[in-house]
Steps between C-alpha positions, in 0.01 A plus 500: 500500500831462687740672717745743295288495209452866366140570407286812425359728825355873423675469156801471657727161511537329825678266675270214686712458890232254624574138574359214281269395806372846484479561168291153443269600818410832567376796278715759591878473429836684576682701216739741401390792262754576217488759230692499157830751485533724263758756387567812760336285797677434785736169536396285747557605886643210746137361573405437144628212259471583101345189305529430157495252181657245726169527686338565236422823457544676183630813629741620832253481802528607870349317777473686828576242752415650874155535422253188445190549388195245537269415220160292415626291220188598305728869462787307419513383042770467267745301584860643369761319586699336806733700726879282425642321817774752509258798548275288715782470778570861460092621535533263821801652646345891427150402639665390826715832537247720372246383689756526846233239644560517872784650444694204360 
C-alpha cells in the first residue's frame, strides 16, 4: 500500500491520505471515502474532487475531501487504481480548506 492509492473500504473506493512511514508501521491508516457518480446525482460541491480513468477508475467518482476517515488495513482490499498528480495537489489543497484546521 501507498499514499494516493485508491483501494476498496465498505464497498466503496477510497483514497489512502496516510504517509509511507505510516502506512509501513501502524495498522490503522488515513483515507478518503469516494462513491461512483451516476446519472441525476449531484456534481461535485467545492470540497470534493471527481476521479476517474486517469486514476484509474472505470467510471466518474467523487471523493469527499473534508472528511478523513481512519481504517485497520485488514478493512481496506482491492486495490483500483492511483489518484494522478494533478488530482493529488487538488485533494491536498480541499483537505486543507475543508478541514479549516485552526483556522488556517
Amino acid at each position: 500500500m501507498k499514499p494516493w492509492e485508491i483501494w476498496t473500504w465498505e464497498g466503496h473506493p477510497c483514497v489512502l491520505v496516510s504517509n509511507q512511514p505510516r502506512i509501513d508501521r501502524k495498522q490503522k491508516l488515513v483515507l478518503l471515502k469516494c462513491q461512483t457518480l451516476y446519472s441525476g446525482d449531484p456534481p461535485a460541491s467545492e470540497f470534493e474532487t471527481v476521479l476517474g480513468p486517469e486514476d484509474g477508475l472505470p467510471r466518474p467518482t467523487v471523493c469527499t475531501c473534508d472528511l478523513l476517515f481512519t481504517a485497520h488495513k485488514s478493512e481496506i482490499s482491492q486495490k483500483r487504481g492511483a489518484v494522478c498528480y494533478e488530482r493529488q495537489r487538488d485533494i491536498s489543497r480541499k483537505i486543507i480548506q475543508g478541514l479549516a484546521i485552526a483556522g488556517l
